[in-house]
C-alpha positions as CSV (number, residue, x, y, z in Angstrom):
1,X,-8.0,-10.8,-6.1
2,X,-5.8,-9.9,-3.0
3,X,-5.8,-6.9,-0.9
4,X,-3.0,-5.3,-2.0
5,X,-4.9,-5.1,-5.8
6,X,-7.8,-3.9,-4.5
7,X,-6.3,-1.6,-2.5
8,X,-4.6,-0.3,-6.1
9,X,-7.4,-0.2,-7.9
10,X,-9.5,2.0,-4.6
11,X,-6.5,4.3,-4.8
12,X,-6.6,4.7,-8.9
13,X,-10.3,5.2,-8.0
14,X,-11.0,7.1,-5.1
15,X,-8.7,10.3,-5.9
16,X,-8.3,10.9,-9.6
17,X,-6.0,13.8,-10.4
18,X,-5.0,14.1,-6.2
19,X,-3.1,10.4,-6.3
20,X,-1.7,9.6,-3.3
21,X,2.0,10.0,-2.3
22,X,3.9,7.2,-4.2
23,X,6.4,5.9,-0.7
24,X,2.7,5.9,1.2
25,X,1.1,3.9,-1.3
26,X,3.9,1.4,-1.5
27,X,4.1,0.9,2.1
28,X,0.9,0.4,2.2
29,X,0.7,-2.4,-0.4
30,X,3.6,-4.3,1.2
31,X,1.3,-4.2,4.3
32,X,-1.5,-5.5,2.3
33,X,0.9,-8.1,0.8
34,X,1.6,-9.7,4.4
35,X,-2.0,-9.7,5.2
36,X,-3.0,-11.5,2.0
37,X,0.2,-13.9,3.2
38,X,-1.2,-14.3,6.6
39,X,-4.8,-15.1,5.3
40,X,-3.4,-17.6,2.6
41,X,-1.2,-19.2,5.9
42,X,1.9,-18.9,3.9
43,X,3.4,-17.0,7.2
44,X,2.5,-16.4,10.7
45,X,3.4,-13.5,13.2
46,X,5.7,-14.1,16.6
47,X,4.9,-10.9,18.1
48,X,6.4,-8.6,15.6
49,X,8.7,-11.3,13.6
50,X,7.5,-12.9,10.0
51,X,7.5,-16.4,10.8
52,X,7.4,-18.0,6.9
53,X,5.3,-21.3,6.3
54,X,4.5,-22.5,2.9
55,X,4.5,-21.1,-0.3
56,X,1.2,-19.2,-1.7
57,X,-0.7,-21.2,-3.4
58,X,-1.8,-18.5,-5.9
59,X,-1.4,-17.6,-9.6
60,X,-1.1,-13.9,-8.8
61,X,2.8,-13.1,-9.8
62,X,2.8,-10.1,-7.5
63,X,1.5,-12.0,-4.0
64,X,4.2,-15.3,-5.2
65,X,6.9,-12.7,-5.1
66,X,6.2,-11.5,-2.1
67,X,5.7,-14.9,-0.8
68,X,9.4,-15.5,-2.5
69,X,10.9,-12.3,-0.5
70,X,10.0,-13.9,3.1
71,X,13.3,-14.3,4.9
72,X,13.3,-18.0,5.7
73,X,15.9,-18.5,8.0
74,X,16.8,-17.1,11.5
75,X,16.8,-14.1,12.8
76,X,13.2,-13.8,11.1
77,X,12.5,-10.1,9.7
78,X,10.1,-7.8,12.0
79,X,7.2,-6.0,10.2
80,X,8.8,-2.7,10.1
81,X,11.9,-4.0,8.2
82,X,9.8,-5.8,6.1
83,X,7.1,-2.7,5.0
84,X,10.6,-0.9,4.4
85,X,12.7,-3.5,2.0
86,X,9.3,-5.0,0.5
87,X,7.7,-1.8,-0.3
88,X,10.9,0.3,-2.0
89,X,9.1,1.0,-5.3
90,X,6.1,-1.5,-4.4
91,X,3.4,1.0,-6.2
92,X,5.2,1.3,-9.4
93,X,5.6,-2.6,-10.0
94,X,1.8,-2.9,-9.4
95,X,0.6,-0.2,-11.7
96,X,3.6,-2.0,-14.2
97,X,1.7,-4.7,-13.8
98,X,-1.7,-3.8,-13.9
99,X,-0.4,-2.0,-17.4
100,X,0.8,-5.3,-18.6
101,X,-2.3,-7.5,-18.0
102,X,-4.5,-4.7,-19.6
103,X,-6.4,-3.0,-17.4
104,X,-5.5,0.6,-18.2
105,X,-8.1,2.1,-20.7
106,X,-5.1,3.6,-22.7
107,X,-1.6,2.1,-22.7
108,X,1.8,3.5,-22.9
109,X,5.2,2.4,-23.3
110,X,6.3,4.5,-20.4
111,X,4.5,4.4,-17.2
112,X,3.0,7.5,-15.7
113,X,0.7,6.2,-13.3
114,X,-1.4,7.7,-10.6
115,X,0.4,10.3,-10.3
116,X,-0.1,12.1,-13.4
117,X,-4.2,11.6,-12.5
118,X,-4.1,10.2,-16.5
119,X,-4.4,6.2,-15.6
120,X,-8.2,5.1,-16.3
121,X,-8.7,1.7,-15.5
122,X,-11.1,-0.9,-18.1
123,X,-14.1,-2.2,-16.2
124,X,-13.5,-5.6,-14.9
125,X,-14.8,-7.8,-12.6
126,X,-11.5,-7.4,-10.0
127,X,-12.9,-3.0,-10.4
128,X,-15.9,-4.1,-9.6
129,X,-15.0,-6.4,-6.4
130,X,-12.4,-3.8,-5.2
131,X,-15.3,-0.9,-5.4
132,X,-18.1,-3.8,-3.5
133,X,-15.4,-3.9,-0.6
134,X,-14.6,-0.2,-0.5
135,X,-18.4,0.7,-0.4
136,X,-19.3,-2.1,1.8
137,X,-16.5,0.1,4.1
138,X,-14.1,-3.2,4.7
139,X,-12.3,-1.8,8.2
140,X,-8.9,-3.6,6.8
141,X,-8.9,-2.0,3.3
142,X,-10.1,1.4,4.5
143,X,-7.6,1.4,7.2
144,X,-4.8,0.7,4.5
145,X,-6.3,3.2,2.4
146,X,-5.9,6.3,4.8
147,X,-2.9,5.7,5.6
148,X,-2.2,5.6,1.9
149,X,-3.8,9.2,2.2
150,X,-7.1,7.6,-0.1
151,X,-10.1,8.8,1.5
152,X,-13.2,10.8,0.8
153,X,-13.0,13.5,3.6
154,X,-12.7,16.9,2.1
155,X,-9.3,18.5,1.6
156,X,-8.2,19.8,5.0
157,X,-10.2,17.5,7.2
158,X,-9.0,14.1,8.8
159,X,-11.2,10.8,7.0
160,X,-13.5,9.2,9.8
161,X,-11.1,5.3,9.8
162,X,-13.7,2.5,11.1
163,X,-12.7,0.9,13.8
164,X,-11.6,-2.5,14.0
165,X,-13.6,-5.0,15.0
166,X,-13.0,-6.6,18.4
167,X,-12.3,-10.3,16.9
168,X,-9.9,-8.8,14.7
169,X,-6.6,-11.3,14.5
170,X,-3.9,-9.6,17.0
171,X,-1.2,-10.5,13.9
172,X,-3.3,-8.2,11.4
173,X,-3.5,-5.6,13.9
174,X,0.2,-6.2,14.8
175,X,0.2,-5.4,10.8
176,X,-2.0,-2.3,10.7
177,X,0.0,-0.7,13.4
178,X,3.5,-1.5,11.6
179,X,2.2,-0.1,8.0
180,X,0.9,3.0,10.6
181,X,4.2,4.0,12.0
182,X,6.5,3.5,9.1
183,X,3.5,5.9,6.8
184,X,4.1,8.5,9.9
185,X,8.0,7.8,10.0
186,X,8.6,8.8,6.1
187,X,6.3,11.7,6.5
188,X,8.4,12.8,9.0
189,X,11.5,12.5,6.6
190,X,9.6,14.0,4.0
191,X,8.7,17.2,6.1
192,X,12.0,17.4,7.2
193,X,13.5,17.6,3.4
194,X,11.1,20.3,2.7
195,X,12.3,22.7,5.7
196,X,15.8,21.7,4.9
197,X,15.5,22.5,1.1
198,X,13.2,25.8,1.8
199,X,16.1,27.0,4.6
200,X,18.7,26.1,1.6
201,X,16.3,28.0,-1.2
202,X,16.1,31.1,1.2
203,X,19.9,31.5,1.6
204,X,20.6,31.6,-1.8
205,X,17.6,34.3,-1.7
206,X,19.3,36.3,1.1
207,X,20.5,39.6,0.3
């Protein structure tokens, strides 16, 4: 199992029927992709650049392609541009695949995810590992998970995030922080739309 598939399955999990915002989750994955990456040593950071080494030595399709997507030659990509072209539709390939290898209770032809609160997942040993780290409060996958907006707070209150641990490798905080701004950067844009189309609504309203 990687990060980014246990972070899925915690976000399939933790809020059924309030799924989190689709562009979050994604970013969020593709952040969880480079750390899986990072632990496997098929990159390394220099300061905020993806440095590519070796291939993944994995079988998971998902964490290969991402491996695959590194760009290999000079300039490297920076973590920002990376969350940004990686993650473009990042959630919906996962639950595509996650529908493919089975593990919905209920298939369909047409994929309708988290976001219709209607996904149930079978009961599987990778569940089962991604719920051990999410009660066990892993810092790294609850920090991707908040800023997926998957927490346990109530509505209207800000989750308590754990703090990282003081050993933790500057490159996965270097991470963290990247998957952090670009989440706050596309709420921004998304905030924005809404004012901009409730102005535009209102005008046609006007007298």
């Amino acid at each position: 199992m990687t990060t980014a598939r246990d972070l899925l399955i915690v976000a399939l999990d933790a809020t059924p029927g309030r799924p989190p915002e689709q562009g979050d989750l994604s970013l969020s994955l593709a952040g969880a992709e480079l750390l899986d990456l990072l632990d496997a040593r098929a990159l390394t950071l220099d300061g905020d650049l993806i440095v590519p080494g070796d291939r993944p030595a994995t079988d998971d399709r998902l964490l290969v392609e991402a491996g695959s997507a590194l760009v290999r030659q000079t300039p490297y990509e920076s973590v920002e541009d990376w969350l940004w072209r990686r993650g473009c539709g990042l959630a919906p390939a996962y639950l595509a695949a996650f529908e493919e290898e089975g593990q919905f209770a209920r298939q369909r032809r047409r994929w309708l995810p988290s976001w219709t609160g209607v996904a149930t997942l079978v009961d599987s040993s990778d569940r089962r590992q991604a719920a051990e780290r999410w009660a066990a409060r892993e810092p790294v996958l609850v920090t991707l998970a908040s800023f997926a907006g998957v927490h346990e707070a109530p509505e209207g209150q800000l989750p308590e995030l754990p703090g990282l641990p003081e050993e933790t490798d500057p490159a996965v905080t270097t991470v963290l922080a990247g998957v952090d701004d670009a989440v706050t950067e596309l709420t921004a844009v998304r905030q924005r739309r809404d004012i901009e189309n409730a102005a535009f609504d209102n005008i046609w309203r006007a007298p």
